[in-house]
C-alpha positions, -999 to 999 in steps of 0.1 A, spaced: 553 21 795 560 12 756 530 -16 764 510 12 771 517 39 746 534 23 718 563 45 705 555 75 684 575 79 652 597 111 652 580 142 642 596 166 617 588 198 605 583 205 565 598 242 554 565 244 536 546 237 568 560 270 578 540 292 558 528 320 574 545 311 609 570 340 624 599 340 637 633 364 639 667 373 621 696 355 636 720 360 609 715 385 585 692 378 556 707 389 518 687 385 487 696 360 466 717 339 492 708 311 520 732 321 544 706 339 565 693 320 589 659 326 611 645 313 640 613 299 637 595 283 673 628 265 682 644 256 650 670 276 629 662 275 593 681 291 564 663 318 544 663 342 520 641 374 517 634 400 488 649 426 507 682 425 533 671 417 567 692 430 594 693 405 628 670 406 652 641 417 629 612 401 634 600 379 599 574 360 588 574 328 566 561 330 529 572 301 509 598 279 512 624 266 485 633 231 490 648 228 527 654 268 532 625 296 540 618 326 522 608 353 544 602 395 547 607 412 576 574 424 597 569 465 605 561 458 646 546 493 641 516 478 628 
């Protein structure tokens, strides 16, 4: 099979290839601290927000700071 389709190298993602992507709370996100973490597609990511983010709110990506996300929380009444 390698003869055939030479290996790929691994792929990994880039926290500022995440801009704009969404994603929810897993652990609650607190200004000015990492220790909030997010899911984003299947990957946990640490982030930080403007604003405390309770779990389970859904968030969208809108920088990133080295390798943790900043995010802010999306009103799903829109």
């Amino acid at each position: 099979y390698q003869m055939l389709a030479p290996p790929a190298p691994p792929e990994t993602t880039v926290a500022s290839s995440l801009v704009g992507k969404t994603g929810y709370v897993t652990v609650e996100v607190v200004p000015g601290s990492i220790i909030g973490k997010v899911r984003i597609s299947n990957d946990m990511w640490s982030a930080t927000a403007a604003t405390r983010i309770p779990v389970g709110t859904p968030v969208r990506v809108v920088s990133s700071q080295g390798v943790h996300v900043v995010v802010e929380g999306l009103d799903m009444q829109q």
